[in-house]
C-alpha positions in Angstrom: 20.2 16.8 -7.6 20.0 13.2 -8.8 16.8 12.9 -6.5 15.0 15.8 -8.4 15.6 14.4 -11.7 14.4 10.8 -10.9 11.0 12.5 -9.5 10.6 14.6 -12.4 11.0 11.5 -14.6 9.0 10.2 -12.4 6.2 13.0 -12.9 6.4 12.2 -16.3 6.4 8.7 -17.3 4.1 7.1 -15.0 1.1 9.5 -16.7 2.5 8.1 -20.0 2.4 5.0 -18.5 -1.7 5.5 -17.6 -2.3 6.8 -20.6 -1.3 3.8 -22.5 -2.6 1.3 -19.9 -5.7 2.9 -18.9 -7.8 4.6 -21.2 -6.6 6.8 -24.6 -7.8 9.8 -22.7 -7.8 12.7 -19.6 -8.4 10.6 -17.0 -5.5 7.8 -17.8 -3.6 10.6 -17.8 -4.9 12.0 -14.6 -5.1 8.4 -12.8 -1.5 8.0 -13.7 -0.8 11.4 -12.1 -2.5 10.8 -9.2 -0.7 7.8 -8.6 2.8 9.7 -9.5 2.2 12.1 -6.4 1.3 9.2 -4.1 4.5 7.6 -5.0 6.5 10.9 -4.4 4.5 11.8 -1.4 5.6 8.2 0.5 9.1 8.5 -0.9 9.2 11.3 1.0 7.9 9.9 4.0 9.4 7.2 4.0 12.9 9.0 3.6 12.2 10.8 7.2 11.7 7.5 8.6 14.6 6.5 10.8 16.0 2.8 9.7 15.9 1.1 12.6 11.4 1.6 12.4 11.5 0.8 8.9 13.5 -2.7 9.6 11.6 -3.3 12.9 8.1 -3.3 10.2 9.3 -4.7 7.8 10.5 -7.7 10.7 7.4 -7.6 11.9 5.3 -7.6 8.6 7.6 -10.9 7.7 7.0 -12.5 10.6 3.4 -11.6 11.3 2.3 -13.6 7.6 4.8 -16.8 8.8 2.7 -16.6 11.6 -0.1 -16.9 9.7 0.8 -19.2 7.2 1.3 -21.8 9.8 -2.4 -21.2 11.4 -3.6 -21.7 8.1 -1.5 -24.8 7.9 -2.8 -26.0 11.9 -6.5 -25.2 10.4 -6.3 -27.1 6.8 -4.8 -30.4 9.6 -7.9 -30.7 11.7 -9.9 -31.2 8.6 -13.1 -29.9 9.8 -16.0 -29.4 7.2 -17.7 -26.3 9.3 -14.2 -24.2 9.0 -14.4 -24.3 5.3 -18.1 -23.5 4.9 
């Protein structure tokens, strides 16, 4: 029940929210809407996800910018002009 609430708040602040922030107007209001479904739609998809995938992504997602933070790092030591230009 407590769910249902939340995404009717939900429903009903974040076009408030794009009204104020994006234009005095329809399409804040509409914008905002759009973007209250998209966030309702992927809490819902994301609540069918079993744990264990959402952990293993989320692992992986971590990892995977380490990664690349540290070939960024390797790249920026060789100090080679034709990289950067």
């Amino acid at each position: 029940m407590i769910k249902w609430i939340i995404r009717g708040l939900v429903l009903l602040i974040v076009p408030l929210i794009g009204y104020f922030q994006i234009g005095h107007n329809l399409t804040g209001v509409l914008i905002g809407f759009v973007v209250a479904l998209l966030v309702l739609a992927s809490e819902l998809v994301i609540e069918k996800m079993p744990l264990d995938t959402l952990i293993a992504g989320v692992l992986g997602g971590v990892l995977g910018l380490i990664v690349a933070k540290l070939l960024d790092y390797a790249v920026s030591l060789t100090e080679n002009e034709k990289i950067y230009t």
